[in-house]
ZAKEZA-671430 format. One record per residue (C-alpha): residue number from 1; residue in one letter; chain; x, y, z. Coordinates in nm, 4 decimals, always signed. Each point is the difference from the previous one (the first is absolute). Example, Ala and Ser with C-alpha at 12.3 -4.5 7.8 and 13.67 -1.06 7.14 Angstrom:
2
(pt 1,"A","A",(+1.2300,-0.4500,+0.7800)),
(pt 2,"S","A",(+0.1370,+0.3440,-0.0660)),
***
This chain:
385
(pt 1,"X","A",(+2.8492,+0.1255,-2.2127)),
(pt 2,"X","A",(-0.1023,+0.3287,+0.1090)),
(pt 3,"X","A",(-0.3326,-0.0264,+0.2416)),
(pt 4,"X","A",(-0.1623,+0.2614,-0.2193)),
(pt 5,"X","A",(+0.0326,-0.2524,-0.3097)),
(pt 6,"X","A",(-0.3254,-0.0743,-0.1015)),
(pt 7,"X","A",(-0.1787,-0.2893,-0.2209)),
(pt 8,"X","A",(-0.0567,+0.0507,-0.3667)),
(pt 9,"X","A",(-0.3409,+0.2212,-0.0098)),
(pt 10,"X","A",(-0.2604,-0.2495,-0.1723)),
(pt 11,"X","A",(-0.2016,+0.0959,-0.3449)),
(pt 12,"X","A",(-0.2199,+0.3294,+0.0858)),
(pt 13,"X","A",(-0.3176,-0.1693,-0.0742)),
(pt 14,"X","A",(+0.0439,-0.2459,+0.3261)),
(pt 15,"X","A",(+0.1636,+0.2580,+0.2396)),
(pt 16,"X","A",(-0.3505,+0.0025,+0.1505)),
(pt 17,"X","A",(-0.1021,-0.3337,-0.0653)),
(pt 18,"X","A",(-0.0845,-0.1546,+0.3436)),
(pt 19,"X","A",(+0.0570,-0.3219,-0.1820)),
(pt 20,"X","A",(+0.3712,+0.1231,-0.0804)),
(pt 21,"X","A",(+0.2705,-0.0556,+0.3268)),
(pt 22,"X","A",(+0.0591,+0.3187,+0.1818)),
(pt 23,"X","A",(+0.3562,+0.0632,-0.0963)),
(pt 24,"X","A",(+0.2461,-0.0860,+0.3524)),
(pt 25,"X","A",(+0.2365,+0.2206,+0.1494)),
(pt 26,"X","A",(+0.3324,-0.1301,-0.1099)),
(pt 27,"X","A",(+0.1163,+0.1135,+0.3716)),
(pt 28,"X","A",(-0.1885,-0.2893,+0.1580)),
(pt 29,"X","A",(+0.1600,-0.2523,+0.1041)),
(pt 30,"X","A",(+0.0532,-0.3493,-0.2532)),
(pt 31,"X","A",(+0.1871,-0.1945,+0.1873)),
(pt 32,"X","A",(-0.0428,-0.2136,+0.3202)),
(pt 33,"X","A",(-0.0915,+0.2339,+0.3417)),
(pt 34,"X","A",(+0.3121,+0.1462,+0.1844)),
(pt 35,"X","A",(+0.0617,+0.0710,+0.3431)),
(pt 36,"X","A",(+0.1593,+0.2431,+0.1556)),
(pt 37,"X","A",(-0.0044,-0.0720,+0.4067)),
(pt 38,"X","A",(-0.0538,+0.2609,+0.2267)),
(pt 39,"X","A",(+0.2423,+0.1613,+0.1777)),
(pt 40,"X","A",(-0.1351,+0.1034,+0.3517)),
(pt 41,"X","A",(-0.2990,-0.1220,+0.1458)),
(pt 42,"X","A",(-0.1435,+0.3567,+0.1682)),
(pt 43,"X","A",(-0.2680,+0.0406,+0.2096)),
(pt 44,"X","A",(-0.3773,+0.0475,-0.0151)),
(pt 45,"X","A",(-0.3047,-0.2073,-0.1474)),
(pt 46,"X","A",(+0.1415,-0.1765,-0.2454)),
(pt 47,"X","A",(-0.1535,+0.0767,-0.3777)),
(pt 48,"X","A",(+0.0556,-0.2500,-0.3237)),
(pt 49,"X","A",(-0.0308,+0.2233,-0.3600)),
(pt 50,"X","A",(-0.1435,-0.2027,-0.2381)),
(pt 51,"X","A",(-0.0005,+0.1495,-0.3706)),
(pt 52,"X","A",(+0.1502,+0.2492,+0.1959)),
(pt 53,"X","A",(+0.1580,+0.2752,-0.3379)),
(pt 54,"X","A",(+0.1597,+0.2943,+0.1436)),
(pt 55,"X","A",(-0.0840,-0.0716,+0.3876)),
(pt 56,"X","A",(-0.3250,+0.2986,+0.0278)),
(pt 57,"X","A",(-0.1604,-0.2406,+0.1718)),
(pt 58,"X","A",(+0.3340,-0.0944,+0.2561)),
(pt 59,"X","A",(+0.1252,+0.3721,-0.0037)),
(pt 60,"X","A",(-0.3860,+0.1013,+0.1619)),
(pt 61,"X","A",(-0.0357,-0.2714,+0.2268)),
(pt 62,"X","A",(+0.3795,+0.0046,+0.1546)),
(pt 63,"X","A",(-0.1245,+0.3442,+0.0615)),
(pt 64,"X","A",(-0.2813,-0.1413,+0.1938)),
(pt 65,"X","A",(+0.2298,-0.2283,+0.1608)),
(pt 66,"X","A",(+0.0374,-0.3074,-0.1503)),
(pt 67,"X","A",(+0.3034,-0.1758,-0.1186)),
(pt 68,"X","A",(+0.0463,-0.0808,-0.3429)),
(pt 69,"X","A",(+0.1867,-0.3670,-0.0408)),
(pt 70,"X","A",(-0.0631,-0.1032,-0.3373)),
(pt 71,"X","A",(-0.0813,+0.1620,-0.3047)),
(pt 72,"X","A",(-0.1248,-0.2263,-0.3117)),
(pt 73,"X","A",(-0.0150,+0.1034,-0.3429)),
(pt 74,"X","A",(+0.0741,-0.0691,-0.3543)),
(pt 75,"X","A",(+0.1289,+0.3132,-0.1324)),
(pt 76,"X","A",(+0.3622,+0.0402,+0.0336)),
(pt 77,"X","A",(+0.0115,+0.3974,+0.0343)),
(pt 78,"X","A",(-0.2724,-0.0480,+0.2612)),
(pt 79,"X","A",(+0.1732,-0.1993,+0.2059)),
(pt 80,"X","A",(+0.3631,+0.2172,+0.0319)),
(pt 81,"X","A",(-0.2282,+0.3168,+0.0497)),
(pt 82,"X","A",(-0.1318,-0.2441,+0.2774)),
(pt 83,"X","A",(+0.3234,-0.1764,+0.1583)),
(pt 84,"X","A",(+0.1285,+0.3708,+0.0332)),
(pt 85,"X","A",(-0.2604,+0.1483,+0.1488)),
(pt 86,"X","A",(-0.0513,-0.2872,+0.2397)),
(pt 87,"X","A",(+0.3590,-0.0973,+0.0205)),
(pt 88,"X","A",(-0.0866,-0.2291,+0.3214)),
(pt 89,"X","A",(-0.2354,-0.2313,-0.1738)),
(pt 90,"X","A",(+0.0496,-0.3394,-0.2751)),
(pt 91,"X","A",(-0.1504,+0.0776,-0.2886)),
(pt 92,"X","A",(-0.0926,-0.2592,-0.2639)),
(pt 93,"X","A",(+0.0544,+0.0813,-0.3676)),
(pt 94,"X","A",(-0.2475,-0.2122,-0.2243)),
(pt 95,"X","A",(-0.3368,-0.1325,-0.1070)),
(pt 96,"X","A",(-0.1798,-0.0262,+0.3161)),
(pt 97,"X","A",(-0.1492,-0.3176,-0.1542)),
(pt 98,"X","A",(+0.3246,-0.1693,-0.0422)),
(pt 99,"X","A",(+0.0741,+0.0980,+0.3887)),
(pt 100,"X","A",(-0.0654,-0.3337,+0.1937)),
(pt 101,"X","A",(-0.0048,-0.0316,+0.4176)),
(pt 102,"X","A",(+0.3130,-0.1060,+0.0540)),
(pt 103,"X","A",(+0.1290,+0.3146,-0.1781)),
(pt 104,"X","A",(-0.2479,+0.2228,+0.2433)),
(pt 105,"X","A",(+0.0878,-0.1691,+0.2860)),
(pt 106,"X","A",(+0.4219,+0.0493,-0.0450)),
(pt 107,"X","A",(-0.0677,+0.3432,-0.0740)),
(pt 108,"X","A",(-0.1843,+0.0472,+0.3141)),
(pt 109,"X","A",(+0.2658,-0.1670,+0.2207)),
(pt 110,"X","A",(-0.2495,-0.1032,+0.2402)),
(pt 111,"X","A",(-0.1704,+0.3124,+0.0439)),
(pt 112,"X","A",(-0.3612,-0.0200,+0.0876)),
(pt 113,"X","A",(-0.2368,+0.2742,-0.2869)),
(pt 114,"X","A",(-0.2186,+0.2079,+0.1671)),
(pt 115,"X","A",(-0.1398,+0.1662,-0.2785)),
(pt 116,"X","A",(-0.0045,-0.0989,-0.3985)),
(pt 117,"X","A",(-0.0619,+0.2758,-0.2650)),
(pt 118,"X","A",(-0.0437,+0.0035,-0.3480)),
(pt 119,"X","A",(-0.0199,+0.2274,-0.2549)),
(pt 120,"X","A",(-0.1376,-0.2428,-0.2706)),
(pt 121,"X","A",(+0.0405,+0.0689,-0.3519)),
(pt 122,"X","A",(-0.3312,+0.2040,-0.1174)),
(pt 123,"X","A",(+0.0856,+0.0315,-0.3913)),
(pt 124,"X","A",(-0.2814,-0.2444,-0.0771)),
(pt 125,"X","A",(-0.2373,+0.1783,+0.1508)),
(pt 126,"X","A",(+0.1000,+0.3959,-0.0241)),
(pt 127,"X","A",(-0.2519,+0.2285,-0.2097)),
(pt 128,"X","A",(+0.3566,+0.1434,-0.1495)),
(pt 129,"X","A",(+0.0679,-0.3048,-0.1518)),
(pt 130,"X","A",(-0.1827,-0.0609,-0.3331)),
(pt 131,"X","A",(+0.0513,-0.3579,-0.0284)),
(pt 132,"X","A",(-0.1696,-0.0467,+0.3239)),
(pt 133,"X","A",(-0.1922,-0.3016,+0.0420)),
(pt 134,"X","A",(-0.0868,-0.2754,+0.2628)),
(pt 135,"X","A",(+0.1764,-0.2777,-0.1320)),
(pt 136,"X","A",(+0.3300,+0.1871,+0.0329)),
(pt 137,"X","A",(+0.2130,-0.2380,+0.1547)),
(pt 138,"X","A",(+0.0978,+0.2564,+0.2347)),
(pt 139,"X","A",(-0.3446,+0.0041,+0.1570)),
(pt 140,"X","A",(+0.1646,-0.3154,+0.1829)),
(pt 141,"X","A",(+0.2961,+0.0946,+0.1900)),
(pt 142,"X","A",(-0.1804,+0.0686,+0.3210)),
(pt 143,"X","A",(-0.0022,-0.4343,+0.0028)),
(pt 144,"X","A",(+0.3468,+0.0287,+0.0430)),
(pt 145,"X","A",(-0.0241,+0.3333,+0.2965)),
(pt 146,"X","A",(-0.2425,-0.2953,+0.1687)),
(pt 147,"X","A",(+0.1881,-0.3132,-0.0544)),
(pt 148,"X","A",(+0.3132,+0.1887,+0.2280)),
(pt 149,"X","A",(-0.2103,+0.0898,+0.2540)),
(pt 150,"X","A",(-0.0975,-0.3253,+0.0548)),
(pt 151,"X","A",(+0.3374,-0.1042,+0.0212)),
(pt 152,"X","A",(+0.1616,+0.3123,+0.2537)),
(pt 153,"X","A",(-0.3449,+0.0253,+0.1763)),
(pt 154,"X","A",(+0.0347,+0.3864,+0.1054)),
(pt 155,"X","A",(-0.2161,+0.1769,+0.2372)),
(pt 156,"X","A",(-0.1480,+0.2448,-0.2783)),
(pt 157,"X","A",(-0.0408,+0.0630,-0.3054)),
(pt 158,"X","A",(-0.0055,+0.2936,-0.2620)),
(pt 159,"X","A",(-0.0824,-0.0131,-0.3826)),
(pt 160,"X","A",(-0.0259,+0.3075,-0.2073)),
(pt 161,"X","A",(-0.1315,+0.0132,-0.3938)),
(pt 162,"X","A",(-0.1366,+0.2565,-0.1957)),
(pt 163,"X","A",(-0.3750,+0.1082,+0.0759)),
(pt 164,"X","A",(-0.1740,-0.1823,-0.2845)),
(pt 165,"X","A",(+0.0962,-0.3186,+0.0811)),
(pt 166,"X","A",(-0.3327,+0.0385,+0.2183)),
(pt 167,"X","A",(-0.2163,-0.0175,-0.3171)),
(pt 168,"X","A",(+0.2165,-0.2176,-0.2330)),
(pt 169,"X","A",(-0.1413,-0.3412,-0.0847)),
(pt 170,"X","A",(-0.3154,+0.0989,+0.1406)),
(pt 171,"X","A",(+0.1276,+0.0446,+0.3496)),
(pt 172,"X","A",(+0.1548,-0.3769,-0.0139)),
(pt 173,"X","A",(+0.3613,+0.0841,+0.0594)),
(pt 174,"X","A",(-0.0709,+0.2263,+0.2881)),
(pt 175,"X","A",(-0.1925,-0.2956,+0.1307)),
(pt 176,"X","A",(+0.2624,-0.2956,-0.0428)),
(pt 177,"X","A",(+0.2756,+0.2605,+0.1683)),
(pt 178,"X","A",(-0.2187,+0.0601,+0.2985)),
(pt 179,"X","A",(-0.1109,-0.3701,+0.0236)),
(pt 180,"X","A",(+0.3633,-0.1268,-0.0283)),
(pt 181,"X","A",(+0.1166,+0.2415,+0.2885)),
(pt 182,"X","A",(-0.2817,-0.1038,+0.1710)),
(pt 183,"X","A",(+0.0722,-0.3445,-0.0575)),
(pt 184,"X","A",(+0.3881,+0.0333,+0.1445)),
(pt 185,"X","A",(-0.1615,+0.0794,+0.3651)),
(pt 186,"X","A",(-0.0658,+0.3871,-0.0360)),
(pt 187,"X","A",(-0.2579,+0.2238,+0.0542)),
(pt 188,"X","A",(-0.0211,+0.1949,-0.3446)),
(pt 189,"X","A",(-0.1164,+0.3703,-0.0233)),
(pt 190,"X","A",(+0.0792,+0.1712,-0.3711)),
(pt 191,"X","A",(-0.0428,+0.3800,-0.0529)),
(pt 192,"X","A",(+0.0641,+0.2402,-0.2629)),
(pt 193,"X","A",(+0.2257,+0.3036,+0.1249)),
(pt 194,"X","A",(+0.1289,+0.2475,-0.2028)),
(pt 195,"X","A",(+0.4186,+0.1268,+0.0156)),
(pt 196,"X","A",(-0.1543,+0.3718,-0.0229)),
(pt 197,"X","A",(-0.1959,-0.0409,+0.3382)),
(pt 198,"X","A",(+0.3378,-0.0951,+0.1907)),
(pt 199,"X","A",(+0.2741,+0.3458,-0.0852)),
(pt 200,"X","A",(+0.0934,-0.1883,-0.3430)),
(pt 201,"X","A",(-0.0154,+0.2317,-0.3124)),
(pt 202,"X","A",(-0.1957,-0.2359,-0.1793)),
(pt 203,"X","A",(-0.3395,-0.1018,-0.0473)),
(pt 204,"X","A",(+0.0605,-0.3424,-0.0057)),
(pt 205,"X","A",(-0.2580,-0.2297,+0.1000)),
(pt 206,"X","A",(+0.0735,-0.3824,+0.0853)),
(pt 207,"X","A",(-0.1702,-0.2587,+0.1075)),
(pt 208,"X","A",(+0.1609,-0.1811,+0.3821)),
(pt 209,"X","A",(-0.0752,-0.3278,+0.1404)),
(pt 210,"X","A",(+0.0631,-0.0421,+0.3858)),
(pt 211,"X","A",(+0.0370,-0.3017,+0.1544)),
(pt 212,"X","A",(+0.0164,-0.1072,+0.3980)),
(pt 213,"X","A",(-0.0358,-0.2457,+0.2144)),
(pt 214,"X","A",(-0.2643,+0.1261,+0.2566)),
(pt 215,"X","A",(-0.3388,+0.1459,-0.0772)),
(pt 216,"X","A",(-0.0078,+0.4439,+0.0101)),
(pt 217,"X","A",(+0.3627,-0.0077,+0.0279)),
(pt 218,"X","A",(+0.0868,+0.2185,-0.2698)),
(pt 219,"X","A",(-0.1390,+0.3537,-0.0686)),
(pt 220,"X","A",(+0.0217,+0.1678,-0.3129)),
(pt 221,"X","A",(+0.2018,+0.3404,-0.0049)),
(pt 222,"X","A",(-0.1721,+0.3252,+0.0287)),
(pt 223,"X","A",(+0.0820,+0.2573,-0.2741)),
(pt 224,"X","A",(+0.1798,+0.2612,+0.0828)),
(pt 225,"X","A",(-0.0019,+0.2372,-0.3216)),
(pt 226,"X","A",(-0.2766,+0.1078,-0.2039)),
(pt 227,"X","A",(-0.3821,+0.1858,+0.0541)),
(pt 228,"X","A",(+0.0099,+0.1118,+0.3424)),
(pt 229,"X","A",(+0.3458,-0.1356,+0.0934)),
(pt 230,"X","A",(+0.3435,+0.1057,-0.1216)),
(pt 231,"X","A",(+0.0194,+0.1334,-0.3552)),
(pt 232,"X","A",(+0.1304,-0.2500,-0.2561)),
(pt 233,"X","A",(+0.3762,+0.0084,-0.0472)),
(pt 234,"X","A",(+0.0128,+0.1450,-0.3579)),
(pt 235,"X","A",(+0.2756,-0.0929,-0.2858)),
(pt 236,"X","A",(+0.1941,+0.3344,+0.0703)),
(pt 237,"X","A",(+0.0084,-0.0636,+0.3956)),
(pt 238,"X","A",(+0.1582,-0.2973,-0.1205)),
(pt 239,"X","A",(+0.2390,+0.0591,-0.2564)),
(pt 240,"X","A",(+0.0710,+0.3910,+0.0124)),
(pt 241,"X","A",(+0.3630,-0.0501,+0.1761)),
(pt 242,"X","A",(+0.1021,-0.2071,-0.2598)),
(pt 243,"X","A",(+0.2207,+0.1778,-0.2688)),
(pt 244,"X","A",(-0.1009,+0.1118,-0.3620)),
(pt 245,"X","A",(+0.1212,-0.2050,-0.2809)),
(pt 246,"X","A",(+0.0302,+0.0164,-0.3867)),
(pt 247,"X","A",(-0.0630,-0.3500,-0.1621)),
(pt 248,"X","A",(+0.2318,-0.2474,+0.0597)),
(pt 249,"X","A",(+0.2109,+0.1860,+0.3072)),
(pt 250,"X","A",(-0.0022,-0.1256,+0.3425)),
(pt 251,"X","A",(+0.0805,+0.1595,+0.3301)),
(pt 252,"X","A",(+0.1757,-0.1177,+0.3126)),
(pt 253,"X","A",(-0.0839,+0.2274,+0.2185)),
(pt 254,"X","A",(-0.2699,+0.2121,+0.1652)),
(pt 255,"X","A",(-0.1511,+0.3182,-0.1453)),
(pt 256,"X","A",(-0.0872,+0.1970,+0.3123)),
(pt 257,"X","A",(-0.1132,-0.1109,+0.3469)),
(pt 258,"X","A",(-0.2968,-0.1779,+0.0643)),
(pt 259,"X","A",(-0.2894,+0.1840,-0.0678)),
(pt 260,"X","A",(-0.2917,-0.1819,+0.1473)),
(pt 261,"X","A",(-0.0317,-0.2089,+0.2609)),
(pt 262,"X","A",(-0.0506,-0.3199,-0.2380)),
(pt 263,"X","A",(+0.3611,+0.0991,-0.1460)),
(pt 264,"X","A",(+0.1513,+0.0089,+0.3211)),
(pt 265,"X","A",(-0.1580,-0.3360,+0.1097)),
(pt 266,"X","A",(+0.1398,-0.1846,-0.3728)),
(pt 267,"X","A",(+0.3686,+0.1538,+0.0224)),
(pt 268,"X","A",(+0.0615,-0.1484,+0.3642)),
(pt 269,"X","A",(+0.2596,-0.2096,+0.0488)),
(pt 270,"X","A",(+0.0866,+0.0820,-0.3996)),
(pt 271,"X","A",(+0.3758,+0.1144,-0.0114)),
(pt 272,"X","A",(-0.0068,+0.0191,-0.4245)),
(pt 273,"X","A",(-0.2670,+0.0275,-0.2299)),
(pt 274,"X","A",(-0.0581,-0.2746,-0.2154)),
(pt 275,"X","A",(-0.1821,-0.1204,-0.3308)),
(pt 276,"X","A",(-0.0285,+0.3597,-0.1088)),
(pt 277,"X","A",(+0.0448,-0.0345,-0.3538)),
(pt 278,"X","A",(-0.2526,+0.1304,-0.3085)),
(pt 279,"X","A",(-0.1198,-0.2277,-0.2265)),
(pt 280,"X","A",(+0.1980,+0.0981,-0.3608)),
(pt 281,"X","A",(-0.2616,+0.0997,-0.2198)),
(pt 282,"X","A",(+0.0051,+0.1438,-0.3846)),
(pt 283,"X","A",(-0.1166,+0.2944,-0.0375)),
(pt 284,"X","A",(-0.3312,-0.0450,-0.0984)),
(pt 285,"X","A",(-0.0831,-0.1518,+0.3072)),
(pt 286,"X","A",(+0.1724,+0.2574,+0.1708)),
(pt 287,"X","A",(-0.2427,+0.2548,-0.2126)),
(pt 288,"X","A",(-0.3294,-0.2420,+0.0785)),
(pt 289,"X","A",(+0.0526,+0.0208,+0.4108)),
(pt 290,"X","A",(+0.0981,+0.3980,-0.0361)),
(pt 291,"X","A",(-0.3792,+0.0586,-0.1908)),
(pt 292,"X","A",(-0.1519,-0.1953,+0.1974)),
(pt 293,"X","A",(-0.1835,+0.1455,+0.2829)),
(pt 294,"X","A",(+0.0298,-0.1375,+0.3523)),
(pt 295,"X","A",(-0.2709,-0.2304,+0.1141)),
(pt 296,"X","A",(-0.0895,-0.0669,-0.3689)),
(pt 297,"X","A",(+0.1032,-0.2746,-0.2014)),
(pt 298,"X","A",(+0.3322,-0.0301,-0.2048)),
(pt 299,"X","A",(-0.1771,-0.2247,-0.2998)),
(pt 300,"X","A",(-0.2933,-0.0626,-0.1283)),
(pt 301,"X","A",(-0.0398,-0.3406,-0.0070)),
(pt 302,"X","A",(+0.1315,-0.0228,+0.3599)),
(pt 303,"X","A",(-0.1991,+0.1947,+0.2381)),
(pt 304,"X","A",(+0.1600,-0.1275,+0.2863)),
(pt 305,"X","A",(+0.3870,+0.1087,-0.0954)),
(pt 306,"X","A",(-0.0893,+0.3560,+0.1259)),
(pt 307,"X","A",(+0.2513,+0.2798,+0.1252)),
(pt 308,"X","A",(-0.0071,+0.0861,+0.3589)),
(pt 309,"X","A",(-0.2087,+0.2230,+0.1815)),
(pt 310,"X","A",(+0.2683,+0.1943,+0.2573)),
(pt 311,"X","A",(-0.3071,+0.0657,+0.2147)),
(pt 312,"X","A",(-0.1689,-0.3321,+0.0184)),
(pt 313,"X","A",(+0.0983,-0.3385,+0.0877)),
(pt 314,"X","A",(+0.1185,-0.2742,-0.2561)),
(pt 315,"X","A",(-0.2063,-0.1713,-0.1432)),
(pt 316,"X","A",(+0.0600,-0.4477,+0.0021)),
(pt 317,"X","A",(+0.3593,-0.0175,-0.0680)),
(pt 318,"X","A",(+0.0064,-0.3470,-0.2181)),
(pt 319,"X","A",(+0.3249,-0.1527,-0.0973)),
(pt 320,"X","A",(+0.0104,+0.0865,-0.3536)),
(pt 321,"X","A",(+0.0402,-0.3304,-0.1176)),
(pt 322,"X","A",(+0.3600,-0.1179,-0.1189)),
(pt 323,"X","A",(+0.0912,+0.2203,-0.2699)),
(pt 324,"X","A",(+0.1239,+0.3590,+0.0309)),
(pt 325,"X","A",(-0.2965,+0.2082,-0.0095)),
(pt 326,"X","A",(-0.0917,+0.2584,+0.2474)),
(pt 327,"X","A",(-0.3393,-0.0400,+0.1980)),
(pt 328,"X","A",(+0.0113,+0.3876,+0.1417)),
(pt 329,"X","A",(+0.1276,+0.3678,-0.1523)),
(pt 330,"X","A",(+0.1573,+0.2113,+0.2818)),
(pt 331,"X","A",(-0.2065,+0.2902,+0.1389)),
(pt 332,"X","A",(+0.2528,+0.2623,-0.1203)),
(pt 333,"X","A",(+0.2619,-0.1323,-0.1914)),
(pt 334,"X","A",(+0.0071,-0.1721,-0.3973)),
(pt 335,"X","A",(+0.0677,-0.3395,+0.1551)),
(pt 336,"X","A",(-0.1306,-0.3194,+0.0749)),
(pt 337,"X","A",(+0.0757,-0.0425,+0.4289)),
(pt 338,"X","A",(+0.3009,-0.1344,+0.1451)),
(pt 339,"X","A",(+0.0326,-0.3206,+0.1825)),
(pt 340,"X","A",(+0.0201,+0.1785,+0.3082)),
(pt 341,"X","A",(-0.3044,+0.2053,-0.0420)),
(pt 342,"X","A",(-0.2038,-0.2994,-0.0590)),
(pt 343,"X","A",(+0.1814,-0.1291,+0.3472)),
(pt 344,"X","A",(-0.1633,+0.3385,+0.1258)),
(pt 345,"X","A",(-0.3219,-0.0348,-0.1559)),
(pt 346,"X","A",(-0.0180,-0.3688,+0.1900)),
(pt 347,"X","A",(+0.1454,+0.1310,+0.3300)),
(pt 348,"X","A",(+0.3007,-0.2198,-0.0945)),
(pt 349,"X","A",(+0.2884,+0.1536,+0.2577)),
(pt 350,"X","A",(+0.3083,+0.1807,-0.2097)),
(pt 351,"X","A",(+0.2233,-0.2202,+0.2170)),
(pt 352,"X","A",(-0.1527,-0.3076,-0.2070)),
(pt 353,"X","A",(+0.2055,-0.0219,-0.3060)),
(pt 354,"X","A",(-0.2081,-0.1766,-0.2717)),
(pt 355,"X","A",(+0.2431,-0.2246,-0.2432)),
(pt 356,"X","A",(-0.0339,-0.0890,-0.3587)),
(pt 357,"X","A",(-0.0230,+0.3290,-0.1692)),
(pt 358,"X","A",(-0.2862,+0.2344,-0.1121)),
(pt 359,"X","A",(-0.2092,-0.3195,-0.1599)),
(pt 360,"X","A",(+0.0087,-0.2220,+0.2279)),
(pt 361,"X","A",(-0.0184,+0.3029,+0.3393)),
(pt 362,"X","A",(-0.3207,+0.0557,-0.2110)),
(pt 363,"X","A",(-0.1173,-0.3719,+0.0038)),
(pt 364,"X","A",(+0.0962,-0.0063,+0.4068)),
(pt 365,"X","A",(-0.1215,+0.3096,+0.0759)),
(pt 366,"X","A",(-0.3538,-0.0192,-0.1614)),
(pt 367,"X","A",(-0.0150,-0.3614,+0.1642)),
(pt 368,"X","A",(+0.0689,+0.1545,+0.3769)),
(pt 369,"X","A",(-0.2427,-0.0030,+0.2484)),
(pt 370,"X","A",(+0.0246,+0.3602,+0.1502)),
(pt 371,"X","A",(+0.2022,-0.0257,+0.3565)),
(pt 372,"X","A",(-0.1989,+0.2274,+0.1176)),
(pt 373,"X","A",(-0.2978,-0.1918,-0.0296)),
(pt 374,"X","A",(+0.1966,-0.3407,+0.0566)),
(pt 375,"X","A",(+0.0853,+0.1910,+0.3619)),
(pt 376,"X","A",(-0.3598,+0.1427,+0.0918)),
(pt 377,"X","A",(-0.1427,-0.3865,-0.0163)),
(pt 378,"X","A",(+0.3160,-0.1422,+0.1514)),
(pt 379,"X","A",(-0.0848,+0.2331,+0.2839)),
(pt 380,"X","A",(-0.3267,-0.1615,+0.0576)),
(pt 381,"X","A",(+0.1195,-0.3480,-0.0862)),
(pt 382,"X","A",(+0.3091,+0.0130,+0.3098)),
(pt 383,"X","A",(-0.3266,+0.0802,+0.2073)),
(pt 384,"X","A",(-0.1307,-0.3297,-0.0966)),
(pt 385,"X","A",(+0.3389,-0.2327,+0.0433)),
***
């Protein structure tokens, strides 16, 4: 079955139910978890990757100096983009709560964790999704972020969600994650930082929970873009290299040199370029995105699906949910974006290779944390190990 392949769309009047299911990636993983050991051990703070998608948050921190180990996630696309990127760590493939200790424990091989992060699943409590609600069963998987640390006992801790879980079930979830952490030995700071504020072409703001061991160990990042800093890296500083396309072509290579100092930093290291493909739209779609102005909306009756702004920063890049819809028109061209110019837009490197095609490299890439921004707090959490 193709990891695109999706589940039967239920009757329109309950696609917004919150009472209805959320419909599940068919890429996820059904069956029992799977290991795949590592295959060096490296060197550096060691870091475990809990719900770990695409590896944003490993990719940033490694570049801050930590070693990522183990990756955990249920997606299956998620975790190949994440065994190739970090070829020297296990990875475990599977339903985090179907992962037990002695499954952690062979994966690790003995290792002591230095640091656990966790990307956990925000759906439930994202303003882009319409079925939001507290009781989404989703609200829950931090339990399971908690219940591992207990077990690998790491010297820090780093939880990222979007920035309204701060205000969803009248502040209680915020709460229990802080009290948990807080519980498991750590003393918890939280702080809302946004992607924008850190060189990443995005105004993404998300919500970070730090946990150490000693008191005023850990210091928050200092922006470095923005009023009175560095300008904000724009969408065209970050995707202007990348070559033209009609719908449905792709590119391998390179349009020009690197015109911006943003470009240079992504294509380092990058030999090919990958995941440069155009959505295949009909042509009224096609006509829609070329009439629409950039910075303005593409329909109606979603505001936020807008066509870029060359001059201006992206704004939240969300998943897009599981079916093949584009989130964001580009800036010049008829065309919903490539996979690799969301990459861009997330400050995902071009030598990470996102698998699973243009759905599910939208799924991974909307759910990254920005490496970027992963690497300006790792910075400041080595300072603390």
């Amino acid at each position: 079955m193709s990891s695109s392949t999706l589940l039967p769309r239920p009757a329109r009047a309950d696609v917004w139910n919150p009472r209805v299911a959320s419909e599940e990636n068919l890429a996820n993983w059904p069956h029992a978890p799977v290991l795949r050991p590592s295959a060096t051990t490296g060197s550096g703070p060691t870091l475990v990757d809990l719900f770990s998608g695409a590896g944003g948050f490993s990719v940033g921190l490694a570049a801050a100096g930590l070693n990522p180990v183990l990756g955990v996630d249920v997606l299956r696309p998620s975790i190949e983009t994440y065994a190739r990127a970090h070829a020297g760590a296990a990875t475990i493939l599977g339903d985090i709560r179907r992962v037990d200790s002695a499954l952690i424990a062979e994966a690790l091989n003995g290792r002591r964790v230095d640091v656990v992060s966790a990307g956990v699943p925000c759906q439930g409590f994202s303003i882009c999704n319409r079925k939001r609600h507290d009781g989404d069963q989703r609200n829950r998987l931090f339990r399971e972020f908690i219940r591992i640390v207990r077990e690998v006992k790491p010297r820090a801790v780093l939880l990222e969600n979007v920035s309204t879980l701060r205000s969803a079930g009248a502040g209680s979830f915020a709460r229990d994650i802080e009290r948990a952490i807080a519980d498991c030995g750590f003393q918890v700071e939280w702080r809302i930082l946004n992607a924008a504020d850190f060189g990443v072409p995005q105004l993404r703001r998300r919500l970070f929970f730090v946990g150490v061991r000693k008191r005023g160990a850990f210091r928050w990042p200092e922006p470095t873009h923005g009023e009175g800093r560095l300008p904000h890296v724009t969408v065209w500083d970050a995707i202007g290299d990348l070559p033209a396309l009609e719908s449905g072509e792709a590119a391998t290579q390179w349009a020009m040199p690197p015109q911006t100092e943003y470009q240079r930093a992504m294509r380092d290291g990058a030999e090919t370029l990958h995941n440069h493909e155009a959505p295949r739209h009909p042509a009224s779609t096609i006509q829609r995105i070329a009439q629409t102005l950039p910075g303005e909306p593409m329909y109606p009756r979603f505001r936020q699906r807008i066509r870029l702004h060359s001059d201006l920063p992206s704004p939240t890049q969300v998943s897009g949910g599981i079916r093949p819809q584009f989130s964001f028109g580009h800036p010049t061209q008829p065309r919903g974006l490539s996979v690799r110019e969301r990459c861009r837009l997330q400050s995902i490197p071009d030598e990470v290779v996102i698998a699973g095609g243009i759905v599910q490299g939208r799924v991974q890439t909307g759910n990254a944390v920005p490496p970027l921004l992963a690497r300006a707090i790792g910075l400041c959490l080595m300072e603390s190990l």
